[in-house]
C-alpha positions as MATLAB code, in Angstrom:
seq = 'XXXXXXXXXXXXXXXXXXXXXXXXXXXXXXXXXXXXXXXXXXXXXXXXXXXXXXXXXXXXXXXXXXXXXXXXXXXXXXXXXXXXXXXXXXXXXXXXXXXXXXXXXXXXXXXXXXXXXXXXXXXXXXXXXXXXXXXXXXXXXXXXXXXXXXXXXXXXXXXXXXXXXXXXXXXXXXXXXXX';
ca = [
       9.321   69.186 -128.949;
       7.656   69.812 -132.521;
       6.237   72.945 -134.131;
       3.177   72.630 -135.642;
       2.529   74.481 -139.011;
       0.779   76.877 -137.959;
       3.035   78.195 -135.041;
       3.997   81.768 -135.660;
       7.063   81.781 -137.209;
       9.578   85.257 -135.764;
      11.571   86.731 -138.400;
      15.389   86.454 -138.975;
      16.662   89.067 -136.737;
      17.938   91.494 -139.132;
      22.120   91.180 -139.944;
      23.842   93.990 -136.982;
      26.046   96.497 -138.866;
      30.098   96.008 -138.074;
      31.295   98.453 -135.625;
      34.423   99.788 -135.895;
      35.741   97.136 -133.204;
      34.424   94.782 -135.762;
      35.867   96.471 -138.703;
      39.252   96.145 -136.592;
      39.209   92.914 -134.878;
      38.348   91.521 -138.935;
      41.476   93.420 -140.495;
      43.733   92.369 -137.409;
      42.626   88.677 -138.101;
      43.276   88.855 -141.598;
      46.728   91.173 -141.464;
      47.482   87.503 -138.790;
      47.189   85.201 -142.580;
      51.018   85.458 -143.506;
      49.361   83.202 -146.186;
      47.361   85.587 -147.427;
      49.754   88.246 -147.417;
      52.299   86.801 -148.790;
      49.896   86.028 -151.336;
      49.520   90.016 -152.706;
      51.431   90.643 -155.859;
      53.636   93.580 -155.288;
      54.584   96.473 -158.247;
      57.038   98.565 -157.450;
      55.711  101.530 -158.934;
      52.359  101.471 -157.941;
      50.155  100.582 -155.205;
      48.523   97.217 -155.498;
      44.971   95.898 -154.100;
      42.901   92.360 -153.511;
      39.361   92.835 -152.437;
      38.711   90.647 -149.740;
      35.417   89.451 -147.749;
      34.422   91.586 -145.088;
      32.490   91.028 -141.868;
      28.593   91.757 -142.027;
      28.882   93.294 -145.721;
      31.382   95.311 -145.536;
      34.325   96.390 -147.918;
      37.345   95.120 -147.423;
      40.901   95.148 -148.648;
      44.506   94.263 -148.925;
      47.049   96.392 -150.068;
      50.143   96.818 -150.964;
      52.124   99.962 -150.760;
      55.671  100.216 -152.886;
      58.491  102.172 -151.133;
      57.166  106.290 -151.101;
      53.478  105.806 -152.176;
      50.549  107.244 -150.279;
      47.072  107.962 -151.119;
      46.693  111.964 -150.659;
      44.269  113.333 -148.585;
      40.982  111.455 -148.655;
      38.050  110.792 -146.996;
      35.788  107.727 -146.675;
      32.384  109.770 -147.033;
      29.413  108.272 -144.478;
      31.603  104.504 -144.537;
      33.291  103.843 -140.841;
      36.235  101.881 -140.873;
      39.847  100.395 -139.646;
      43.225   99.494 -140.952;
      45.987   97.748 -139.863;
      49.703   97.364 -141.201;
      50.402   93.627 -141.555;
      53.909   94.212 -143.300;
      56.550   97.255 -143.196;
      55.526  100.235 -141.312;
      52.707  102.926 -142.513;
      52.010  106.579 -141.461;
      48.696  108.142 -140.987;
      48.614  112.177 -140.951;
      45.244  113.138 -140.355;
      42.655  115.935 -139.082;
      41.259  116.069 -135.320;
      38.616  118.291 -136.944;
      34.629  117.643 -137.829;
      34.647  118.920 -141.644;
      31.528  120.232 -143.152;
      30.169  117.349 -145.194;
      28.304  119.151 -147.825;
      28.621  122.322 -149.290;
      32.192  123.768 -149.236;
      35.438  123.687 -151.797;
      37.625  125.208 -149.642;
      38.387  125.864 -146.191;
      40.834  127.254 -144.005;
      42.097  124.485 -141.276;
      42.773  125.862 -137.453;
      45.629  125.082 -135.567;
      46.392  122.240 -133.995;
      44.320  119.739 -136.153;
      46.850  117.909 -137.551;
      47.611  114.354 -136.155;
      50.356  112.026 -136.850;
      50.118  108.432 -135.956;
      53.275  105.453 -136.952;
      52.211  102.317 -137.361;
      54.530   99.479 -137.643;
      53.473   95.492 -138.407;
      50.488   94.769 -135.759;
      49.374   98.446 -135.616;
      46.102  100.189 -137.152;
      43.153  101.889 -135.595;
      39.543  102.814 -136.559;
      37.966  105.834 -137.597;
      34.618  107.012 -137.787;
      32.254  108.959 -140.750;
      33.872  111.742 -142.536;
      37.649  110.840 -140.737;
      40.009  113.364 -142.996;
      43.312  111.329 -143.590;
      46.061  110.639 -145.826;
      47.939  107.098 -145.694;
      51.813  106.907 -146.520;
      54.752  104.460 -146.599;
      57.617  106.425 -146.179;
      60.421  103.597 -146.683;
      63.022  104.313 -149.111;
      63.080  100.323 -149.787;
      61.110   98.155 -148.234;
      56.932   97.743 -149.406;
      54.416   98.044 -146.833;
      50.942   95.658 -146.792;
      47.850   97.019 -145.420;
      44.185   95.524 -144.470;
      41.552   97.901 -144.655;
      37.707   97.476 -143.982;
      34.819   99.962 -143.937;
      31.207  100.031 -143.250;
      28.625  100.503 -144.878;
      30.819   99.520 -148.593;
      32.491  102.711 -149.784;
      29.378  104.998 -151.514;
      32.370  107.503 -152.427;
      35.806  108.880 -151.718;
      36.262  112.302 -151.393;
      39.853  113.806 -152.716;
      41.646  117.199 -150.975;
      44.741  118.961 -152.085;
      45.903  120.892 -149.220;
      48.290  123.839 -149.081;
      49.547  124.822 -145.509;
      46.275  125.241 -143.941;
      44.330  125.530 -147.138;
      42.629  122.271 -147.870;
      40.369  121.855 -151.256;
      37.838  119.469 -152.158;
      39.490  118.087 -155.492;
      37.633  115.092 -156.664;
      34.651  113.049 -155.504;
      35.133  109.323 -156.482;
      32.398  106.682 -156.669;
      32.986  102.563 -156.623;
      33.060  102.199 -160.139;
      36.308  104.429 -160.451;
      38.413  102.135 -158.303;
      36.621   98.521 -158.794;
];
């Protein structure tokens, strides 16, 4: 069968956004590369970062955390995303709360938001807009190695402080402060 010239021509079916099954089937593929991690220079004062290729242009990384780092309490603005612990063991605290996503400093936190997930080599989980969390390893020795993707690419990353139930909107960060 041939196509003449002037048969209409449909367009390119526009690129689908990653879901966060996407986002966590890519970094559970990519925490599988003992290659690749192996491949991550480790400090061991500070945490440590690749930027990799994500699925359907998102942001993705590989990181490495030295015994007792964490990131503080962040957020990943309007991004979705997922990460997985390919080496050493991570823990997640975060908030089972909707935040307001404009227009506050400060607010006082109910009970019963606060979550607390472990996760060992193989483990990670995704997250949706506006996901409150804060990302430790807790090892007294050993570094921990992390995958992380988001979608759309990080526009910012919001910074808290909290005290007790107090938590504070610190710092707003934008790609050019971390690329």
């Amino acid at each position: 069968m041939s196509v003449s010239p002037s048969a209409p021509v449909s367009p390119a079916a526009p690129a689908q956004a990653p879901t966060q099954a996407d986002l966590l089937d890519f970094v559970r593929r990519t925490a599988a590369d003992s290659e690749l991690i192996a491949s991550l220079p480790l400090d061991p004062e500070g945490r440590t970062w690749v930027r990799l290729e994500g699925p359907g242009g998102s942001e993705a990384w590989l990181i490495g955390w030295p015994p007792g780092s964490g990131t503080g309490w962040h957020d990943h603005a309007d991004s979705v995303g997922a990460f997985l612990t390919a080496a050493g063991e991570l823990k997640e605290n975060s908030l089972a709360a909707r935040l307001p996503s404009h227009g506050w400093k400060t607010l006082e936190l109910e009970e019963g938001v606060d979550r607390e997930r472990r996760l060992p080599t193989g483990k990670g989980r995704a997250f949706g807009h506006h996901h409150v969390h804060e990302v430790l390893n807790e090892s007294t020795e050993e570094h921990a190695i992390s995958v992380h993707a988001y979608y759309p690419p990080l526009p910012q990353i919001r910074r808290y402080s909290r005290t007790g139930p107090v938590l504070r909107l610190e710092q707003v960060e934008r790609p050019e402060d971390w690329q």
